[in-house]
C-alpha positions in Angstrom: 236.5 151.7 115.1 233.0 151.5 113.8 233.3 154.8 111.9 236.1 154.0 110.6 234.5 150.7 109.4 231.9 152.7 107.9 233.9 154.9 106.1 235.8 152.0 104.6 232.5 150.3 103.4 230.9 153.8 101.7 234.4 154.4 100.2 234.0 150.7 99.0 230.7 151.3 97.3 231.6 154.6 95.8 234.3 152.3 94.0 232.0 149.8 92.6 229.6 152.1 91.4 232.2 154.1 89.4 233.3 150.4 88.5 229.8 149.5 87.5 229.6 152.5 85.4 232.6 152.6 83.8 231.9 148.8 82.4 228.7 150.0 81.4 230.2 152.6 79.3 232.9 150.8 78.4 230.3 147.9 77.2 228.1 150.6 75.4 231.2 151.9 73.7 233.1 148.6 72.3 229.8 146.3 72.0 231.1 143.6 74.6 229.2 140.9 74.1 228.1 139.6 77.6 226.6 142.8 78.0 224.5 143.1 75.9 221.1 141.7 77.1 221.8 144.2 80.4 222.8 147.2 78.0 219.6 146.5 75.7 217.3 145.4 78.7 218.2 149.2 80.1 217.5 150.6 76.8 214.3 149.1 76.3 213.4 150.1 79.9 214.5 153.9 79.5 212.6 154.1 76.2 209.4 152.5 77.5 209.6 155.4 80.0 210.0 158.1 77.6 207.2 156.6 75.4 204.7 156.7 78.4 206.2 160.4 79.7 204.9 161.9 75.9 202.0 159.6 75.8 200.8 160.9 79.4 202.0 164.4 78.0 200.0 164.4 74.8 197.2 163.3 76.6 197.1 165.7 79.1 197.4 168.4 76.2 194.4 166.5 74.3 192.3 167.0 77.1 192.9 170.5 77.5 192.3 171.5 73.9 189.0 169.7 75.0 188.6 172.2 77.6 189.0 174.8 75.2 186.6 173.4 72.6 184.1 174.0 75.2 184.3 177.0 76.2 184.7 178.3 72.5 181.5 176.1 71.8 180.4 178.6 74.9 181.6 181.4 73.6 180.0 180.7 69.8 176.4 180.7 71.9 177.0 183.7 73.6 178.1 185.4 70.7 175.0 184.1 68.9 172.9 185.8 71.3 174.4 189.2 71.4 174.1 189.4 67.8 170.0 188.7 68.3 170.1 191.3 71.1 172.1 194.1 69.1 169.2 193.1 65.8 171.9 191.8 63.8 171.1 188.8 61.2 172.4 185.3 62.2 174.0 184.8 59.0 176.5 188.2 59.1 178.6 186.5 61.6 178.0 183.0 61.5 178.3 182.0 64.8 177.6 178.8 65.6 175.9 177.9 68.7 176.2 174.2 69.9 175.2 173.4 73.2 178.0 173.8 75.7 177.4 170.5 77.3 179.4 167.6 76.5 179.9 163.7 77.3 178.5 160.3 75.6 179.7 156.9 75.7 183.1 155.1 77.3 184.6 154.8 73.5 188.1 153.4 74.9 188.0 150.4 72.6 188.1 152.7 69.4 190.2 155.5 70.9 193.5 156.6 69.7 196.4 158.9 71.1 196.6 162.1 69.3 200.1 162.6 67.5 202.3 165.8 67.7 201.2 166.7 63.7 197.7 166.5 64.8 197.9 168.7 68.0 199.4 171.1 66.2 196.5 171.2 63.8 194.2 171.0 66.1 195.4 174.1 68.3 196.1 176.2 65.0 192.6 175.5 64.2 191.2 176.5 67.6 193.6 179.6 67.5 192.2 180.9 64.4 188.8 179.9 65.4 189.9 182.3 69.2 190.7 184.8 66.8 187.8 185.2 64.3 185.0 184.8 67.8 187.5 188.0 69.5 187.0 190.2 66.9 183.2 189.5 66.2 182.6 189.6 69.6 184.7 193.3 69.9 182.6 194.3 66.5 179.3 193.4 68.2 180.5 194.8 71.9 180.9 198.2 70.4 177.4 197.6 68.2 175.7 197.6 71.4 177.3 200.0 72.8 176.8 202.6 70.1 172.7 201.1 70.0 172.7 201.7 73.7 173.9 205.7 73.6 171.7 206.1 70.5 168.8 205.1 72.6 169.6 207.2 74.9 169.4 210.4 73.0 166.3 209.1 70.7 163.2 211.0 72.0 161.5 208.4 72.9 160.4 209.3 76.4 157.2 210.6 77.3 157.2 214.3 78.1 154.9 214.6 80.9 155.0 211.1 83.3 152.1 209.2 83.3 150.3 210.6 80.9 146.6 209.3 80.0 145.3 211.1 76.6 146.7 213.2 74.4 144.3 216.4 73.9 145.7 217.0 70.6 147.1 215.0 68.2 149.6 215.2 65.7 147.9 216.3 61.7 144.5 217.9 60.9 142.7 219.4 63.0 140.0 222.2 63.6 142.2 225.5 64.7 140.7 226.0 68.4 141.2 229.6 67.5 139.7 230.6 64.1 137.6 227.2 63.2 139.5 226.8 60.4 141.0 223.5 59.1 145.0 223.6 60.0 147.7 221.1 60.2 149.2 220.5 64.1 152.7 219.8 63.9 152.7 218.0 67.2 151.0 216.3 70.2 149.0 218.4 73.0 150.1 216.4 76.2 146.9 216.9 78.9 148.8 217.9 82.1 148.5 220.4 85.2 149.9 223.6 85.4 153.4 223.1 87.1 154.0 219.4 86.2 157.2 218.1 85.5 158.0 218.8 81.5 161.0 215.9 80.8 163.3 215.4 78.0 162.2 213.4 75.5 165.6 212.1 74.7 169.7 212.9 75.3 170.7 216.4 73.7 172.2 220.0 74.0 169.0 222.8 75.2 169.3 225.3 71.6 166.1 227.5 72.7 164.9 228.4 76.2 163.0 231.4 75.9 159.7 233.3 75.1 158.1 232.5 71.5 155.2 234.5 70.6 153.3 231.7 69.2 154.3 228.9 71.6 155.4 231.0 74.6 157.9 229.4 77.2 159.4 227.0 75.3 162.6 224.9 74.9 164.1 222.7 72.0 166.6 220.0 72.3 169.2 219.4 69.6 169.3 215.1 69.8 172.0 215.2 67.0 171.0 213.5 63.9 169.2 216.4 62.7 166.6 215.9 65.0 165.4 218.1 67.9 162.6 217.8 70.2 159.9 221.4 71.2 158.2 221.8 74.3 155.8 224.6 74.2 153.5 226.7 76.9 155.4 226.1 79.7 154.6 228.4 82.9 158.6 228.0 84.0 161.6 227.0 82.2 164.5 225.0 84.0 167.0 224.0 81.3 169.1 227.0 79.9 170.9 227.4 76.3 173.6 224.9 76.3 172.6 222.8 78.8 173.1 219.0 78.3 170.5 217.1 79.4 169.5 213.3 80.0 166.7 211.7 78.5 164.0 211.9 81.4 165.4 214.7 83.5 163.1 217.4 84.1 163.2 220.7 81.8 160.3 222.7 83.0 156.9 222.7 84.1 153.7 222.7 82.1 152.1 225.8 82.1 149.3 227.9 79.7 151.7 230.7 77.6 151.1 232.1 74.1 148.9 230.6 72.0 147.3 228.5 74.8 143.4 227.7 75.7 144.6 225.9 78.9 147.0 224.1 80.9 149.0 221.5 78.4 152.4 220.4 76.5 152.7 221.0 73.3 155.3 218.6 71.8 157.4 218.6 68.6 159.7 216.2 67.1 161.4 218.2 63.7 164.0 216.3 61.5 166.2 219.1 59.3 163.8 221.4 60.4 160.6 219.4 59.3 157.7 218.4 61.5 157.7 214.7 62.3 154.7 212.7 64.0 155.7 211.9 67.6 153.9 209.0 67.9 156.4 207.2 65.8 159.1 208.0 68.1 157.8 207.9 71.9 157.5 204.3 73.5 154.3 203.0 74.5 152.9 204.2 77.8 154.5 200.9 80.6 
């Protein structure tokens, strides 16, 4: 009895809602006059709630692009200092470098909702501005990269590992031989026989064998058109197209051919001419 009861009262409110509908529409449709403050009531209502839905919406987007703003304002300062690190001028890339922080005063009085038009702008604006930082930043990540291999193949190592004083240096000199005034075209590295000779810089080993002049000796093509000597060596390591690393150990220091003792005599040659060392090895620490 009571289900039955129930059933008759759903099936009775399923029929007034149709009802309610249909009058609705029916109003809507044919402009019925006593419905008109409910029909415009309900359109005010639904278009109040669509106005907040894209106000909340465009707001939510405005803050994101805020978002973004700072992190390209992040990205403008980190691109500013890889182009100090990799030597490039400030002014080739324009980066700009504003500080990533951001805030101020509650401005709520003056503010204003951003418009469709002007998010639109705004995110072309910051896409370009995405665009131009990607590729500068690509440019300068392959800058460094390129600085990086070049210095590891740059003699600029020291030769013999902790060295103290050079017993020769690189131009005129008194010949220890004949007395004579004669140019040195490198550096005499004091050392002890059997000492760890190193590679100045990155290359392929072009010489390893016995000179007449310089005895044991080995160059180092560094590419370039430069390549590296080490001279007198009592033992050599490195063989004809080896490749070595800057700093790996080539051969020992030793007291062959034209030799009054125990040393390294060191050479730096650019297309085949004698350069001064000094200009290339980094300061001792």
């Amino acid at each position: 009895m009571a289900l039955a009861a129930c059933a008759g009262f759903s099936s009775a409110l399923v029929v007034a809602m149709v009802l309610n509908y249909l009058s609705l529409r029916y109003a809507v449709a044919n402009d019925h006059p006593p419905m008109r403050p409910l029909v415009a009531a309900l359109k005010a209502e639904e278009s109040q709630r669509v106005q907040a839905y894209v106000r909340d919406g465009l707001r939510t987007m405005a803050t994101k692009m805020g978002e973004l703003q700072a992190r390209l304002a992040r990205l403008d300062a980190l691109g500013s200092r890889l182009s100090r690190s990799a030597g490039l001028k400030g002014e080739e890339f324009a980066f700009d470098s504003p500080v990533p922080g951001r805030g101020g005063a509650d401005a709520a009085a003056s503010a204003r909702d951003w418009s469709l038009r002007q998010i639109g702008e705004e995110l072309d604006r910051l896409t370009g501005h995405l665009e131009d930082r990607s590729d500068k930043l690509r440019f300068l990540e392959s800058t460094i990269v390129e600085q990086s291999a070049q210095a590891l193949i740059t003699p600029a190592h020291s030769p013999i590992r902790g060295v103290s004083y050079f017993s020769s240096s690189y131009g005129w000199r008194v010949d220890p031989f004949t007395g004579l005034n004669t140019f040195h075209e490198g550096m005499d590295f004091a050392a002890n026989t059997g000492e760890p000779i190193l590679a100045a810089g990155g290359g392929a080993v072009v010489y390893a064998d016995r000179h007449p002049q310089y005895g044991n000796m080995i160059e180092i093509d560094h590419g370039n058109d430069l390549v590296t000597r080490y001279a007198h060596a009592s033992r050599l390591i490195a063989k004809v197209g080896d490749v070595v690393l800057q700093g790996s150990k080539i051969a020992e220091v030793g007291n062959t051919g034209r030799s009054t003792g125990p040393h390294l005599h060191f050479e730096v040659r650019h297309r085949g001419t004698a350069q001064n060392p000094a200009r290339f090895l980094r300061p001792p620490g």
